[in-house]
N, C-alpha and C positions, 0 to 999 in steps of 0.2 A: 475315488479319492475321498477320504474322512472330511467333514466340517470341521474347522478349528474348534477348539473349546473356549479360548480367551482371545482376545483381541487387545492392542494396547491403546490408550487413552491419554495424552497429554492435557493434564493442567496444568494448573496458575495455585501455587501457595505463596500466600504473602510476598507477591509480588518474584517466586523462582517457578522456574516450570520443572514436571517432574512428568513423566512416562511411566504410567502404573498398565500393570497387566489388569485387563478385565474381565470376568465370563464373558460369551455373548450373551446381549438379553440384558445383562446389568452393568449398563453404562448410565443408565437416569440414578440407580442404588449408589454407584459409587459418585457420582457427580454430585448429589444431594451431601455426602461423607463430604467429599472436598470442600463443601461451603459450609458445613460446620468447622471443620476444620480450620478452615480458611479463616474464617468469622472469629473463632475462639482464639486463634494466632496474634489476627489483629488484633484483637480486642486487647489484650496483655500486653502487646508492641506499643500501642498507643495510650496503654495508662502509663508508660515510660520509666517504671519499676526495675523492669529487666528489658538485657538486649541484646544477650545472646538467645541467636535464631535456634539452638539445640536446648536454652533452658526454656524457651518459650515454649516450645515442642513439646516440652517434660509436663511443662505446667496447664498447657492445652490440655495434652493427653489425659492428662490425671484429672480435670475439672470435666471431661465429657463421659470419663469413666465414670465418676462419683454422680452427675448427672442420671447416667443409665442404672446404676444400682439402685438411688433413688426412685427409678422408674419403675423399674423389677419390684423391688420392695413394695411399692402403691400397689400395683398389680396386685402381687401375690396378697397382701392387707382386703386387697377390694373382693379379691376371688374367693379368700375363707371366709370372709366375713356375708358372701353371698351365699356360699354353699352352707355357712350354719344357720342362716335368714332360711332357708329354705328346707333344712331340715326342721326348722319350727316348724314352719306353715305346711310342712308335709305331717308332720306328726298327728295321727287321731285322736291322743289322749290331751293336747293342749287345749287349757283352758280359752274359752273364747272369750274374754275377756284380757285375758294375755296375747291371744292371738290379734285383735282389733290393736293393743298397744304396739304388738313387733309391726303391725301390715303399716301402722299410720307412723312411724319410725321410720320406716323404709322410706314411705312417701316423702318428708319430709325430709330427709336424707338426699335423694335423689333430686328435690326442688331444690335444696343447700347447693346440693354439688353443681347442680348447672347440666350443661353440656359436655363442659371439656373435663367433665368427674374430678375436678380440685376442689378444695374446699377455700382458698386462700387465691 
């Protein structure tokens, strides 16, 4: 007999319970998802704006969406801007003198940014 592929899961959203399918394996993936979710729910329910539980939904959904694209965007911003950083510093015809200004750019860049790479 085959292993299951999904197993189901009950949480807690703002306060209703729901039974979501899950992989096996990713029950900590979808549980972390549930307290965002959860989190972004209340949080809207309790600025007392809106009160229906399906526009809170709408308006969750769409602030963790925008959230994530923002995320994507940094990303993809940090990832060009590494790989053109380094097609300098790979290049043999750059001036060292330009090259000591990108290499101490970087540094300084990367002291800016911290640990958690924001700059803000």
């Amino acid at each position: 007999m085959s292993k299951p592929t999904s197993k189901q899961v009950e949480v807690q959203i703002m306060g209703q319970s729901y039974l979501l399918a899950c992989p096996v394996g990713g029950e900590s993936a979808l549980l972390d998802a549930v307290e965002r979710v959860d989190t972004a729910m209340c949080r809207i329910r309790d600025a007392g704006k809106v009160k229906a539980r399906d526009r809170i939904a709408v308006l969750a959904s769409l602030n963790l969406a925008f959230e994530l694209s923002q995320r994507e965007a940094d990303s993809f911003q940090a990832s060009s801007f590494g790989s053109e950083a380094s097609h300098l510093s790979d290049a043999e015809d750059t001036d060292p003198a330009v090259q000591a200004r990108v290499d101490d750019l970087i540094r300084r860049l990367d002291s800016t940014l911290g640990v958690d790479g924001q700059l803000l």
